[in-house]
VEXMARNU-837026 format. One record per residue (C-alpha): x, y, z. Coordinates in pm, whole numbers, padded with zeros to 5 digits. Last residue first. Example, Ala and Ser with C-alpha at 12.3 -4.5 7.8 and 13.67 -1.06 7.14 Angstrom:
REM residues 2
X=01367; Y=-00106; Z=00714
X=01230; Y=-00450; Z=00780
END
This chain:
REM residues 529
X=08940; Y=-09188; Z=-03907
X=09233; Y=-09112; Z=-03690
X=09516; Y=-09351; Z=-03666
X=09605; Y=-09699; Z=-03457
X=09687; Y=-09693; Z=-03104
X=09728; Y=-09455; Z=-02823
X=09961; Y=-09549; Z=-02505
X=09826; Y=-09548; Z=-02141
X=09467; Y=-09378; Z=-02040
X=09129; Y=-09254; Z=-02175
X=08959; Y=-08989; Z=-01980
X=08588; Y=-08938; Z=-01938
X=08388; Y=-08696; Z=-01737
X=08263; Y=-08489; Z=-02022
X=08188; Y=-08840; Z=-02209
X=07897; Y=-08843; Z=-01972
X=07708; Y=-09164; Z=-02079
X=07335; Y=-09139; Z=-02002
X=07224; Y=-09506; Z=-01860
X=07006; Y=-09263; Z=-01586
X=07217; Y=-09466; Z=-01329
X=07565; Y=-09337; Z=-01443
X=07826; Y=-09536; Z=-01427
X=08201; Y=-09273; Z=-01399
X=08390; Y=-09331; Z=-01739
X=08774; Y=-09416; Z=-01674
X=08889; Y=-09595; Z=-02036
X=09200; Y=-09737; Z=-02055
X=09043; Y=-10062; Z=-01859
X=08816; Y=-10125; Z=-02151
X=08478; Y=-10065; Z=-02071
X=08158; Y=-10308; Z=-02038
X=07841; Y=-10117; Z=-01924
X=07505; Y=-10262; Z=-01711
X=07203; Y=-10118; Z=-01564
X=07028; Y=-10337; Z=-01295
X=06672; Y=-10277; Z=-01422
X=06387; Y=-10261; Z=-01122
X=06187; Y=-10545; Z=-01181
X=05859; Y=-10714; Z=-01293
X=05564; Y=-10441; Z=-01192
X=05249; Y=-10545; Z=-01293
X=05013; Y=-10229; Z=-01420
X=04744; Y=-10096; Z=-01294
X=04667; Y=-10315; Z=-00966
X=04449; Y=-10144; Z=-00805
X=04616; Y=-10158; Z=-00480
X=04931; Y=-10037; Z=-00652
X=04733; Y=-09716; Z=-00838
X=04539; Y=-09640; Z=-00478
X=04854; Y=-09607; Z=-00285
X=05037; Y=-09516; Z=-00519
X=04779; Y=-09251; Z=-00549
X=04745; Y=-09137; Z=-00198
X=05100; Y=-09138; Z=-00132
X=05218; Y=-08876; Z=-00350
X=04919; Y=-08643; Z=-00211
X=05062; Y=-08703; Z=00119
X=05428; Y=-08561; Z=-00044
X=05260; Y=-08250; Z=-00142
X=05108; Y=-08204; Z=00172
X=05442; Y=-08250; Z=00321
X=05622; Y=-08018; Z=00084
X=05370; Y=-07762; Z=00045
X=05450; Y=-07614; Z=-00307
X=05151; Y=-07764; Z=-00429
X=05147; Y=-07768; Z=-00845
X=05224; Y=-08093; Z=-00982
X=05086; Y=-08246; Z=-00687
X=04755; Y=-08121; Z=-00738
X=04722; Y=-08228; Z=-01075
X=04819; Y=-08525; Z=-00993
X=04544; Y=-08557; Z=-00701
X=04272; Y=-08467; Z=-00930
X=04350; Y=-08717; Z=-01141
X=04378; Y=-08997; Z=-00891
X=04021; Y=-08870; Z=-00790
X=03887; Y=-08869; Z=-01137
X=04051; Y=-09269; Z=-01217
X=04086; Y=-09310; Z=-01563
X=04289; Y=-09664; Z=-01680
X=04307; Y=-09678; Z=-02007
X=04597; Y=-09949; Z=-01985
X=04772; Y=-09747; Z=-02249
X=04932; Y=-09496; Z=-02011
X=05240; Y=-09379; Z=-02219
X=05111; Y=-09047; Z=-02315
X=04830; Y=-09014; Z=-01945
X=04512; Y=-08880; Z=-02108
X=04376; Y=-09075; Z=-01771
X=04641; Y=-09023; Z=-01574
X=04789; Y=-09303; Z=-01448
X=05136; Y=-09364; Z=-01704
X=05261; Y=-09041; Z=-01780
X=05142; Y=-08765; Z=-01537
X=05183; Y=-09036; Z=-01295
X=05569; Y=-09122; Z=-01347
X=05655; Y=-08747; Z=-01351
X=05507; Y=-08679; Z=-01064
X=05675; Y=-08941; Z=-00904
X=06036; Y=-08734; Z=-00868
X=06337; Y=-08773; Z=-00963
X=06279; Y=-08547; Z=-01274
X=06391; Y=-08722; Z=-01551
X=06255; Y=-09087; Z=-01448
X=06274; Y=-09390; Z=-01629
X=06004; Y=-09667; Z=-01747
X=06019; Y=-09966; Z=-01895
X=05742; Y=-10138; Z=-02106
X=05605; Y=-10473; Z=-02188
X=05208; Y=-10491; Z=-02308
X=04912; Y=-10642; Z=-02275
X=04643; Y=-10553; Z=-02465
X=04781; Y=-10291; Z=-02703
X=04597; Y=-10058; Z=-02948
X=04609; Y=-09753; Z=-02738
X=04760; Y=-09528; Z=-03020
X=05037; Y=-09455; Z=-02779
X=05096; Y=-09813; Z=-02687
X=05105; Y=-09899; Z=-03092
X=05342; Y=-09641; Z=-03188
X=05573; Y=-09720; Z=-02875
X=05614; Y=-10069; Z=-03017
X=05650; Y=-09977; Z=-03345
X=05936; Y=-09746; Z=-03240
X=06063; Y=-10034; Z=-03019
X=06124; Y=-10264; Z=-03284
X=05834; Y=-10575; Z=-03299
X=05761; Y=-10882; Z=-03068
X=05440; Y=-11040; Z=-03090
X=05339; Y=-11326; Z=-02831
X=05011; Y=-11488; Z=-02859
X=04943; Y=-11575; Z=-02477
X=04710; Y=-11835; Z=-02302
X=04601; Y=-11758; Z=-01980
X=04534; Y=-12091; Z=-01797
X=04734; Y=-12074; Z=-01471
X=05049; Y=-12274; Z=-01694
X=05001; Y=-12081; Z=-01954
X=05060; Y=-11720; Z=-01759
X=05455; Y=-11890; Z=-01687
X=05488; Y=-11956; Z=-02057
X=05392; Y=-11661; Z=-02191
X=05617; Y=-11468; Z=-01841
X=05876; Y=-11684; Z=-02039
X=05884; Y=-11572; Z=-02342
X=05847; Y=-11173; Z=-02288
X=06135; Y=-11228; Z=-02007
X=06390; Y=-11369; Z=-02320
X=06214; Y=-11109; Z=-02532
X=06291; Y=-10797; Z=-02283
X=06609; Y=-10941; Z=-02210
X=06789; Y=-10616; Z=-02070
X=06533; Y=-10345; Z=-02216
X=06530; Y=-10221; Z=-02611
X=06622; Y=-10535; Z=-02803
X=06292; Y=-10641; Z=-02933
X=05992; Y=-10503; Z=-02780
X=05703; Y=-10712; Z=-02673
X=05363; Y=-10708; Z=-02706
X=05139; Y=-10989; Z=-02558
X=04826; Y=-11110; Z=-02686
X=04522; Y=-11247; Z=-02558
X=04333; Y=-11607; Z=-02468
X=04139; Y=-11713; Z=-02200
X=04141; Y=-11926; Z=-01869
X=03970; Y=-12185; Z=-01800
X=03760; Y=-12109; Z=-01475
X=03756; Y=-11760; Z=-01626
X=03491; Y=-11578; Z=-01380
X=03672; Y=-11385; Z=-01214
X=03639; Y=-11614; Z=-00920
X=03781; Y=-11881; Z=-01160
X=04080; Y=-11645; Z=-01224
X=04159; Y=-11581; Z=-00841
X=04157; Y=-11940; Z=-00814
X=04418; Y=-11999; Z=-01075
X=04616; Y=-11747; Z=-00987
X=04623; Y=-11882; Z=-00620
X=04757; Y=-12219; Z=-00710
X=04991; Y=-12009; Z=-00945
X=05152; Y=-11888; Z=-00650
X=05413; Y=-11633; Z=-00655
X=05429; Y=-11391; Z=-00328
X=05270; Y=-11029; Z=-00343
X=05536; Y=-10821; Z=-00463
X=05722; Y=-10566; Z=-00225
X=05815; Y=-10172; Z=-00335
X=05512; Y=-09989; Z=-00123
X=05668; Y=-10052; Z=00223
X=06008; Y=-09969; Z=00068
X=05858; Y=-09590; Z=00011
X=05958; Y=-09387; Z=-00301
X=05807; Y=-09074; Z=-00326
X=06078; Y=-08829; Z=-00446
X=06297; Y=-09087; Z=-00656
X=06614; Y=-09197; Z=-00479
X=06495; Y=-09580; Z=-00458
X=06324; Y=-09699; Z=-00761
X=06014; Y=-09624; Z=-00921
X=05767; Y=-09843; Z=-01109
X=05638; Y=-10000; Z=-00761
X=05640; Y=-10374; Z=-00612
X=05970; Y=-10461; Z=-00791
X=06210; Y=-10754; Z=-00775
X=06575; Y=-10578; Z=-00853
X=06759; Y=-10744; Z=-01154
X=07098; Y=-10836; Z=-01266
X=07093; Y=-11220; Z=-01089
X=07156; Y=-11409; Z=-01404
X=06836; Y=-11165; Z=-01552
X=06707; Y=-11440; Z=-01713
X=06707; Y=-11752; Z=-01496
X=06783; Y=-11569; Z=-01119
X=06569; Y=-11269; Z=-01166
X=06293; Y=-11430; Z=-01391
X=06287; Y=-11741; Z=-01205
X=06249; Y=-11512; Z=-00875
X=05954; Y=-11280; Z=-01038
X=05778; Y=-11610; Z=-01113
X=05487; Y=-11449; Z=-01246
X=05129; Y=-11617; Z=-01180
X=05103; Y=-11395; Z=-00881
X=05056; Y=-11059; Z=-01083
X=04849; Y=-11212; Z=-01367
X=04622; Y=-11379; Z=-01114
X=04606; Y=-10994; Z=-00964
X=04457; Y=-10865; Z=-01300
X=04247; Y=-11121; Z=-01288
X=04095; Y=-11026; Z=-00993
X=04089; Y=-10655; Z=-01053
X=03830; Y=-10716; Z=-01324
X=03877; Y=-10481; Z=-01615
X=04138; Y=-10716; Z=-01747
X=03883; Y=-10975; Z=-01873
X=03703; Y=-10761; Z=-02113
X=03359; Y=-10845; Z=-02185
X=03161; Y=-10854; Z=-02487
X=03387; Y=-11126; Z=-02651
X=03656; Y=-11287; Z=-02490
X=03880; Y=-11477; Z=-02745
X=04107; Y=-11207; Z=-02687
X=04345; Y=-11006; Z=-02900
X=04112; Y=-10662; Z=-02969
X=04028; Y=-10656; Z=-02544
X=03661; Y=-10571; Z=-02524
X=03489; Y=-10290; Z=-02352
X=03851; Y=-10128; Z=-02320
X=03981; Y=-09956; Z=-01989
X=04149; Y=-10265; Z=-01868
X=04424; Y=-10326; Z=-02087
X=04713; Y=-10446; Z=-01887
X=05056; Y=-10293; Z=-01895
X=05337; Y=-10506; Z=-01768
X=05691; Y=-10350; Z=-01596
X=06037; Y=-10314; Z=-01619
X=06106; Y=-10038; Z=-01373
X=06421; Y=-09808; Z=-01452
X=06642; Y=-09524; Z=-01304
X=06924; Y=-09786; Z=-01336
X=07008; Y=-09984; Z=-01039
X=07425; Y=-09980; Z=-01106
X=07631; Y=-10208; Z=-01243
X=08035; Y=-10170; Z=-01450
X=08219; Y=-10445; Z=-01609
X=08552; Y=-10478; Z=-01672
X=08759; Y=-10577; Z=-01978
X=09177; Y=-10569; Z=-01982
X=09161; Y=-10951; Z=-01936
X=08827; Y=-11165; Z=-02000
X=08718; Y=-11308; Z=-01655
X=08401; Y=-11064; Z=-01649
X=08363; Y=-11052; Z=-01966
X=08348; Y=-11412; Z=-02035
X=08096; Y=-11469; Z=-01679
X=07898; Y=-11137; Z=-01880
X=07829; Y=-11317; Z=-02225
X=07512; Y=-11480; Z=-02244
X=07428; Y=-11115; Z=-02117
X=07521; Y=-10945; Z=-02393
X=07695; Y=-10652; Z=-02315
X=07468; Y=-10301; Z=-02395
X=07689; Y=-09970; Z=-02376
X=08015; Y=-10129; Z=-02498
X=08279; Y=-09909; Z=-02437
X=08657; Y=-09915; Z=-02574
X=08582; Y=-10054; Z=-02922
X=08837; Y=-10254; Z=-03158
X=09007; Y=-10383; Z=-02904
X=08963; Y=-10735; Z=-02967
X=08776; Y=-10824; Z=-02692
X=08518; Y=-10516; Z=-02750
X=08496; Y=-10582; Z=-03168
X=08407; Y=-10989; Z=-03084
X=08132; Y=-10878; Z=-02839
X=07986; Y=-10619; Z=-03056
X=07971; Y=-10852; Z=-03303
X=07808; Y=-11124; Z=-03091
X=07553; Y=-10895; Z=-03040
X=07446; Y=-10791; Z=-03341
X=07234; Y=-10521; Z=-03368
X=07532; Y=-10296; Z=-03408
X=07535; Y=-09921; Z=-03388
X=07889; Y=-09726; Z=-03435
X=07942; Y=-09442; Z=-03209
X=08280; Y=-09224; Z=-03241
X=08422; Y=-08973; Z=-02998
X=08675; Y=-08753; Z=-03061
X=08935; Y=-08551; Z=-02901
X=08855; Y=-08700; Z=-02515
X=09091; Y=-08533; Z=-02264
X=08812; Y=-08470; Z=-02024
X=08877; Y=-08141; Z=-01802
X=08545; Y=-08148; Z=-01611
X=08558; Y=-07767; Z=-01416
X=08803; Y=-07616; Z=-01627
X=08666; Y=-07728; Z=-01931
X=08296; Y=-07628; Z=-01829
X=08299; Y=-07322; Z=-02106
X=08355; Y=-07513; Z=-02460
X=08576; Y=-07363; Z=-02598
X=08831; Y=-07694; Z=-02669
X=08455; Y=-07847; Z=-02852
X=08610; Y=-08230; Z=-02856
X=08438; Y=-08438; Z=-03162
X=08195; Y=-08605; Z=-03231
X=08133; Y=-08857; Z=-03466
X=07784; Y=-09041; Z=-03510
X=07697; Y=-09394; Z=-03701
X=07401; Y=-09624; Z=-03754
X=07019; Y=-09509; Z=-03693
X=07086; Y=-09223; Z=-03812
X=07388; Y=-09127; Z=-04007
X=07579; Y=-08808; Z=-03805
X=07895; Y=-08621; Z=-03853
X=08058; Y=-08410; Z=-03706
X=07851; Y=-08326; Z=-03399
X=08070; Y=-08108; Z=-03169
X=08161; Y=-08209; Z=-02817
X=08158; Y=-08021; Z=-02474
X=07806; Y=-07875; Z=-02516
X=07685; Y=-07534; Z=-02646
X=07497; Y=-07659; Z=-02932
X=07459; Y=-07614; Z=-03310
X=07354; Y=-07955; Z=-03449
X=07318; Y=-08152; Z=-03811
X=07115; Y=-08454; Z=-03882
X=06797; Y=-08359; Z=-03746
X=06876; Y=-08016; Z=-03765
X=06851; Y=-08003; Z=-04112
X=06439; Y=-08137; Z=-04182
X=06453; Y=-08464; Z=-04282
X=06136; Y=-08591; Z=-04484
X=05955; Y=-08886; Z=-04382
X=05852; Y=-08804; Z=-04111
X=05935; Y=-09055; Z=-03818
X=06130; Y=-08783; Z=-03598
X=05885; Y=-08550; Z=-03616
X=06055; Y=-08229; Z=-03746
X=05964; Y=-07947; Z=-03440
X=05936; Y=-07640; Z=-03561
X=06113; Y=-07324; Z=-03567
X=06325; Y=-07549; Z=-03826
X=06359; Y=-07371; Z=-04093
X=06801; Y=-07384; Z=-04146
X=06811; Y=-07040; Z=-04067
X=06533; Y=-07009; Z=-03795
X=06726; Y=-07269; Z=-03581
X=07095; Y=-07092; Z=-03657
X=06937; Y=-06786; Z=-03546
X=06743; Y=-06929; Z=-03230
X=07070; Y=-07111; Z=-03102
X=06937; Y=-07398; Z=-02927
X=06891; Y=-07554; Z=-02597
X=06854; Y=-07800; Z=-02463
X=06577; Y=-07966; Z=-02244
X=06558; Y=-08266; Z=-02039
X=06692; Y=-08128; Z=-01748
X=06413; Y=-07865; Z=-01761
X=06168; Y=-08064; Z=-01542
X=06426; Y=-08039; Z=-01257
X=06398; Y=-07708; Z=-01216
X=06038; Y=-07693; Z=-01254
X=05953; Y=-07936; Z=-00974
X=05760; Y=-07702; Z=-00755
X=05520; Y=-07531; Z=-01011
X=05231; Y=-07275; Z=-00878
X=04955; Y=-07294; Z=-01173
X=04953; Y=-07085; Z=-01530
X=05320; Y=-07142; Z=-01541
X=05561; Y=-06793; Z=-01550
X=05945; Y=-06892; Z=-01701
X=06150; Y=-06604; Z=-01668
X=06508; Y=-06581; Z=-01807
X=06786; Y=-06332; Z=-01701
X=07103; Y=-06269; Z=-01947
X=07062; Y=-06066; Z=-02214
X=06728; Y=-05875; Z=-01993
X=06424; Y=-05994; Z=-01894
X=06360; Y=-06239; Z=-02131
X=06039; Y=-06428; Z=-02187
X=05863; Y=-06743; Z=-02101
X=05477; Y=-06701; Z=-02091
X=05140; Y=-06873; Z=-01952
X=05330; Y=-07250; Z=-01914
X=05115; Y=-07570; Z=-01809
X=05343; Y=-07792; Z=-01667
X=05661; Y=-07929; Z=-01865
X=05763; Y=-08278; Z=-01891
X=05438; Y=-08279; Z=-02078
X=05611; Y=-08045; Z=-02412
X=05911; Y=-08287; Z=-02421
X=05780; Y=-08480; Z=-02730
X=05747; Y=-08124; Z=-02928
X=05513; Y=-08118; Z=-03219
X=05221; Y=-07898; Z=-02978
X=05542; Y=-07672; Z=-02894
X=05605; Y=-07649; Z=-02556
X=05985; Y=-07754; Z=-02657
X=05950; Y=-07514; Z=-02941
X=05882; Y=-07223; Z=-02659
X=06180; Y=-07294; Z=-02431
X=06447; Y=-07320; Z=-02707
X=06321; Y=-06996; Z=-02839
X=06310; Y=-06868; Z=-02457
X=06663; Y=-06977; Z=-02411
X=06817; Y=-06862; Z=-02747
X=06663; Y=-06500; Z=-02672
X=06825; Y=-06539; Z=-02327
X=07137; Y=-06571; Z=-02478
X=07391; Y=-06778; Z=-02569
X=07685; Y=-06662; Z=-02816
X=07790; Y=-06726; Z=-03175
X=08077; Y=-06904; Z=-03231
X=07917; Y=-07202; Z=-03456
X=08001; Y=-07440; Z=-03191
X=07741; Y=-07185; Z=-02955
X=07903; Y=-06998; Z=-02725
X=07951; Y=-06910; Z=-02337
X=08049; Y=-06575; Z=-02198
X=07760; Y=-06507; Z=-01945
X=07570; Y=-06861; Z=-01774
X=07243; Y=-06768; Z=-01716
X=07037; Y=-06627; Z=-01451
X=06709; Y=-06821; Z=-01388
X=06397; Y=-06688; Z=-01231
X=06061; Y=-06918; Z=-01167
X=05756; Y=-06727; Z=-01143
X=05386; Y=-06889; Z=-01067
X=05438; Y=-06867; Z=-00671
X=05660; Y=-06602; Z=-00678
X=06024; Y=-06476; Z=-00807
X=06131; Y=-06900; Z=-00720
X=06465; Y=-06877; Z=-00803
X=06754; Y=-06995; Z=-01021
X=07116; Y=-07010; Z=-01070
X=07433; Y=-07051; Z=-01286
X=07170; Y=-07149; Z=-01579
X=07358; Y=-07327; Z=-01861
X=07399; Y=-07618; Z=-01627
X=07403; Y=-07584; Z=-01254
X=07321; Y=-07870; Z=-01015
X=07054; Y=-08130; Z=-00881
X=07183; Y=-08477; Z=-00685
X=07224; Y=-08735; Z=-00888
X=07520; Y=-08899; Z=-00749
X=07698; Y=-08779; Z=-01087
X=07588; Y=-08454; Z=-01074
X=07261; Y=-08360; Z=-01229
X=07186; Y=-08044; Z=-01505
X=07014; Y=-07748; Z=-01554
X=06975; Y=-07495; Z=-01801
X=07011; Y=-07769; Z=-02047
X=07289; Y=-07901; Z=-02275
X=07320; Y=-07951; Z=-02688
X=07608; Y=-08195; Z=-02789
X=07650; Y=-08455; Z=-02569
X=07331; Y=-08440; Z=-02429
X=07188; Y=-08533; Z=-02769
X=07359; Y=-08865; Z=-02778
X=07254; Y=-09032; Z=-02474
X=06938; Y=-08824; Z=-02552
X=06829; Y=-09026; Z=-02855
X=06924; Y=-09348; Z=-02668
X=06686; Y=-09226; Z=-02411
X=06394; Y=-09106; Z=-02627
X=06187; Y=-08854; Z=-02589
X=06166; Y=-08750; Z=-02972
X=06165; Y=-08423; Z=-03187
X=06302; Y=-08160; Z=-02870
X=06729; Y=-08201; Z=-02897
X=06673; Y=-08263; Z=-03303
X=06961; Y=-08482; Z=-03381
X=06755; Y=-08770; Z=-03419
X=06717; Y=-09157; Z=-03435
X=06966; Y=-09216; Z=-03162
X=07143; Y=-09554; Z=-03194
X=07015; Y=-09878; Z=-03069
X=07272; Y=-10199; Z=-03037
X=07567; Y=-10019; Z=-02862
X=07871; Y=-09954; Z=-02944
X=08108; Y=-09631; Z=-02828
X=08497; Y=-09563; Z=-02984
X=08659; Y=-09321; Z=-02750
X=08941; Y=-09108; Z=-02978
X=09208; Y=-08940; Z=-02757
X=09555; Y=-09020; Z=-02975
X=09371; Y=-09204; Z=-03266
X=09190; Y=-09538; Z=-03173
X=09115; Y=-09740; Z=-03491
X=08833; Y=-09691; Z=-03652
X=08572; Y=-09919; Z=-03681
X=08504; Y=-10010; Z=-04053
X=08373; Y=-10339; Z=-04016
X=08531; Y=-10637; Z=-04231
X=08742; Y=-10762; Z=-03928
X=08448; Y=-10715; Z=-03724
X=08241; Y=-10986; Z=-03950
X=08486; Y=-11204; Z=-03924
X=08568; Y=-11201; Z=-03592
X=08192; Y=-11264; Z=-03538
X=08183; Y=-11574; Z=-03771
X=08493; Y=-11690; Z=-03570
X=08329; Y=-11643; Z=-03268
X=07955; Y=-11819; Z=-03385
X=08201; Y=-12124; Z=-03492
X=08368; Y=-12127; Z=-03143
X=08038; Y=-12158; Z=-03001
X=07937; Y=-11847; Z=-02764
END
C-alpha cells in the first residue's frame, strides 16, 4: 500500500463511525454482509455467518467438525423412512417464549417450502409432525442416511412470533418489499439481533439465558459488524484498533499483517473448491463466435481448457501460496473424498492446443467468462489471468465481472458460458455436491450437463443406508463426472482471518465465525455505541 493510499484510508476510518470497544464489545469487518435476517430466504454463507448467531439448528458441528447436539439433545433412526429427535426442554426464544416441537415442525415445513432456498438440502419429506412437546418426527418419502446433517443448515423459529409478524412464508430475499423478519429475529441463539441494516451494519448483543452458557461461556456483550468494500479501509480500521476481526484481509496485505504488532493471522483449508463451469449442454454457447455448434460439448476442448491453466502460477502468483491445487470440488474430510481422484492433469498448453485442433478449433474461438467480484479469495485477479492463460492456446475470453447476486442470478437462469464458482459443503458429505452441481435439474449446475445414469446413482445415494454400497455409488459418479470433465477444478480455498491478539476466536473451516466460543482479553477501551 502507497503511503498516499494509507493516509487516504486513515482518513476515511477516522470519519467512520466504528465504535469504540465497550467492556466485551467484538467489532467484525468484512467486505459482504448478510442480505437477510430470514434464517430460510437465501443460502448464502455470509447470510448464515450472521444467521447462526442468532437462530440455531437441531444440530450442530464441533469445532473439528465432527457432528453434535444443537437444539435436539438426540436423534434416531425409528425406521427406515423415520428419523426421531428429542429436543432440548427449558430453552427460550429472546422474546421469552419457549421452544417446542410446534416451533420445530413450523420451522421444518417453511424450510420445504417451494420459496425456501434450503428446501434441496432436504430429501423428499412425506410429513414432519410432533409427537408430543418435546419429540419431533421427520418421515421422507425414501430411506434418508444423511438427515442429521442436512438439518445443520436450518433454524429455527418461533411459530407465534412467525405468524405474527406474516411471515409463514418465505420473503425472497431480492423482493422488493421487506417482509419483518428480514430485518428483525426471534431465535434461541447466544446473541440477540439489535439492530440490523442490510447490506451494511448488524449489532448483537449477548442473550445471558441463553441455554449453552455453561457449556461455551463467551464473555462477548455485544458484537458489531460493519461492511466495507474497501479494502484498504478495512486494513487501516484493523491496525489502528478500530476493529478486532477482519473476516477477509487483503491479500496485497498479508507479509504487513503478518509482521504488524498485536495482529495475527489465522489459515485453514476452507470447505471450498474454486472451480470453472463450462457450458456444454447448450446447442450454441450465447458468447461465442461459434455458431450451430457448441464448442464445450466436446470433451476435448473441455480438457484444453483444463491443461491450458497454470494451476501453479495461480497458486504461487495470486494466491501467494494460500491455495490447494484441486482435481475434485471437495476437500479432505468430506464423505467421499479419495486423494487418487484430487490430482490435475499436468499444464501444457502444447497439448491444449492440440487437443483443440482435434476438436476441431485449429484457431481457437471466442466466449465469455463470468466472474464475481469480491466473493472468493481473488476471484477477479484468477478471472484475469486464467483470460490470459486460455489466449495464449487460442481461446479468446470477454471477461465480465458483476456482484455475486447477479452472478448467482445468471448461473441459475442458465445463461452463463463459462463461469467462476466456489463451492462448500453443509453436510460433509458428496451428496450434497451432486444433488447441486451434476444432476441434471441440479440449482447451481449451469453446465447443463444430464447424465441418466449419474442421476440414477444420486438418487440412490441419497437414500441407501448401506454404507459400503452407498460409498461405491459415491465413486461411480466422480468417477464418471471427473473423467468427463464437468467442470475444471482450480483450487481448494485456504481460508483466511486477521484478529487482534485480545481476541481468542477458534478458525473454523466452514468460514462461520462462532462468537459463542470467543473471549476478548486485557483492558477495555473506548465506550459503548
Amino acid at each position: 500500500m502507497s503511503i498516499r493510499i494509507l493516509v487516504l484510508a486513515l482518513a476515511i476510518v477516522s470519519a467512520w463511525p466504528w465504535p469504540g470497544r465497550a467492556e466485551n464489545l467484538l467489532r467484525w469487518a468484512s467486505a459482504i454482509s448478510g442480505l437477510t435476517f430470514d434464517p430460510h430466504a437465501f443460502n448464502h454463507f455470509p447470510t448464515r455467518a450472521q444467521n447462526l448467531q442468532v437462530y440455531e439448528p437441531l444440530v450442530d458441528f464441533d469445532s473439528d467438525h465432527s457432528i453434535r447436539p444443537g437444539l435436539a439433545l438426540s436423534w434416531r433412526l425409528v425406521d427406515s423412512t423415520t428419523w426421531e429427535f428429542e429436543l432440548r426442554q427449558g430453552v427460550r426464544f429472546h422474546d421469552g417464549t419457549p421452544l417446542t416441537a410446534e416451533d420445530v415442525v413450523f420451522s421444518l415445513r417453511r424450510a420445504l417450502s417451494p420459496k425456501s432456498e434450503f428446501g434441496r438440502d432436504l430429501p423428499p419429506v412425506a410429513a414432519v409432525e410432533t409427537e408430543g412437546d418435546h419429540v419431533v418426527q421427520v418421515r421422507t418419502i425414501e430411506p434418508n442416511p444423511t438427515l442429521p446433517e442436512q438439518l445443520f443448515s436450518i433454524g429455527i423459529m418461533s411459530k407465534a412470533w412467525t405468524e405474527r409478524h406474516g411471515a409463514v412464508e418465505v420473503a425472497p430475499y431480492t423482493d422488493a418489499e421487506i417482509a419483518y423478519v428480514e430485518d428483525h429475529a426471534n431465535g434461541t441463539g447466544p446473541f440477540v439481533l439489535e439492530a440490523y441494516e442490510p447490506g451494511a451494519r448488524t449489532v448483537l448483543v449477548r442473550n445471558a439465558d441463553w441455554w449453552g452458557l455453561a457449556k461455551d461461556p463467551h464473555n462477548i456483550d455485544r458484537v458489531v459488524f460493519t461492511a466495507v468494500a474497501d479494502p484498504a479501509q478495512r486494513m487501516a480500521a484493523l491496525l489502528t484498533g478500530e476493529i478486532d476481526f477482519l473476516h477477509d484481509p487483503p491479500f496485497t496485505e498479508l507479509d504487513r499483517l503478518a509482521s504488524a504488532p498485536g495482529i495475527r493471522l489465522e489459515q485453514a483449508m476452507e470447505f471450498r473448491t474454486i472451480f470453472f463451469g463450462l457450458n456444454q449442454g447448450s446447442p450454441e454457447l450465447h458468447s461465442s463466435n461459434v455458431k450451430g455448434k457448441n464448442p464445450f460439448a466436446d470433451l476435448r476442448v473441455r480438457q484444453a481448457v483444463y491443461q491450458a491453466i497454470d494451476i501453479e502460477a495461480i497458486r504461487t502468483g495470486i494466491m501467494r501460496g494460500y491455495a490447494i491445487p484441486a482435481g475434485m470440488v471437495i476437500q479432505p474430510g468430506i464423505n467421499g473424498y479419495t486423494p487418487e481422484f484430487d490430482t490435475r492433469p499436468a499444464y501444457d498448453p502444447k497439448a491444449a492446443r492440440t487437443l483443440l485442433a482435434e476438436g476441431g478449433y485449429p484457431d481457437g474461438f471466442e466466449v465469455g467468462l463470468d466472474c464475481p467480484k469480491n466473493r472468493y479469495l481473488n476471484d477477479e485477479a484468477i478471472c484475469r489471468a486464467v483470460a490470459d492463460m486460455l489466449a495464449k492456446v487460442g481461446i479468446t475470453v470477454d471477461l465480465a465481472i458483476a456482484p455475486m447476486g447477479e452472478h448467482i442470478a445468471k448461473l441459475r437462469e442458465r445463461r452463463s458460458d463459462f463461469y467462476m464458482l466456489g463451492w462448500g459443503t453443509q453436510t460433509f458429505d458428496s451428496h450434497y455436491h451432486f444433488a447441486y452441481l451434476y444432476r441434471s435439474d441440479g440449482q447451481y449446475n449451469a453446465t447443463g450437463y444430464a447424465d441418466p445414469r449419474v442421476d440414477e446413482l444420486i438418487d440412490a445415494i441419497g437414500t441407501e443406508l448401506v454404507t459400503y454400497a452407498r460409498d461405491a455409488m459415491i465413486e461411480e459418479v466422480w468417477r464418471t463426472v471427473l473423467a468427463g470433465v464437468i467442470v475444471v477444478p482450480l483450487h481448494h480455498q485456504v481460508m483466511l482471518w486477521a484478529l487482534r491478539d485480545q481476541l481468542e476466536l477458534p478458525v473454523d473451516a466452514l468460514d462461520l465465525p462462532r462468537f459463542r466460543l470467543a473471549r476478548l482479553t486485557g483492558p477495555a477501551t473506548g465506550s459503548s455505541p
